[in-house]
N, C-alpha and C positions, 0 to 999 in steps of 0.2 A: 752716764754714757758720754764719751768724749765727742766733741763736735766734728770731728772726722768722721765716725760710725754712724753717728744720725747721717752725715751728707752719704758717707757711701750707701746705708740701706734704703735712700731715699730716693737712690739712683744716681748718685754724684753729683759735681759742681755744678754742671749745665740745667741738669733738672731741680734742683731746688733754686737756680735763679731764676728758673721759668714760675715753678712756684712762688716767690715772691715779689717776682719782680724788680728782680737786681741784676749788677752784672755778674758774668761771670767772674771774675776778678773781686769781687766783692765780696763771695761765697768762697770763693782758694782762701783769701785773705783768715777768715774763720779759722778754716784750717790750722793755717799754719801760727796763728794767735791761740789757739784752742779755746775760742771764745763765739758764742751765738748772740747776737744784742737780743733782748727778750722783748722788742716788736717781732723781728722775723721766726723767734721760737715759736711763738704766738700762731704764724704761720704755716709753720710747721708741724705742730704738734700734733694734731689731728691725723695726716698721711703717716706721719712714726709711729701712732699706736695702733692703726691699723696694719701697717707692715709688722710690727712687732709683735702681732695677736694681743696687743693690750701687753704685752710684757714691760715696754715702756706707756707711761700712760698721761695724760694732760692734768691726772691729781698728781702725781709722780711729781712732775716737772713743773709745776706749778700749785704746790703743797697751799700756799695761802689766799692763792685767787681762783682757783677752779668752781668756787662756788658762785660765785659773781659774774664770772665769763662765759662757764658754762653750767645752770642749775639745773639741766636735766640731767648732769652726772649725781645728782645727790641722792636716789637710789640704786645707783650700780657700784656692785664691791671698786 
């Protein structure tokens, strides 16, 4: 999923800098790089699988550390 579509269903630029704690201008920039630093994914990741009913998911988007970050995902599909 392109870092556009995470920021729009996350509620836009303004709300996921509130969510991280950045600027706004910080979050456009994403955009239009089409690129998320994978600290603020990090942050993220949790509010996108819930907006997405788990369609996008924190094993998804992080395939090699979700077991480390988060181990209470290692019994759910």
């Amino acid at each position: 999923m392109s870092p556009s579509k995470m920021i729009d269903l996350l509620g836009g630029t303004a709300a996921v800098a509130r969510l991280c704690g950045l600027k706004m201008s910080t979050v456009s920039d994403w955009k239009h790089l089409d690129y998320v630093p994978q600290q603020s994914l990090f942050l993220i990741a949790y509010p996108l699988e819930v907006v997405t009913n788990g369609k996008v998911s924190r094993k998804n988007l992080f395939p090699d550390y979700w077991p480390q970050v988060w181990p209470e995902l290692k019994g759910a599909k």
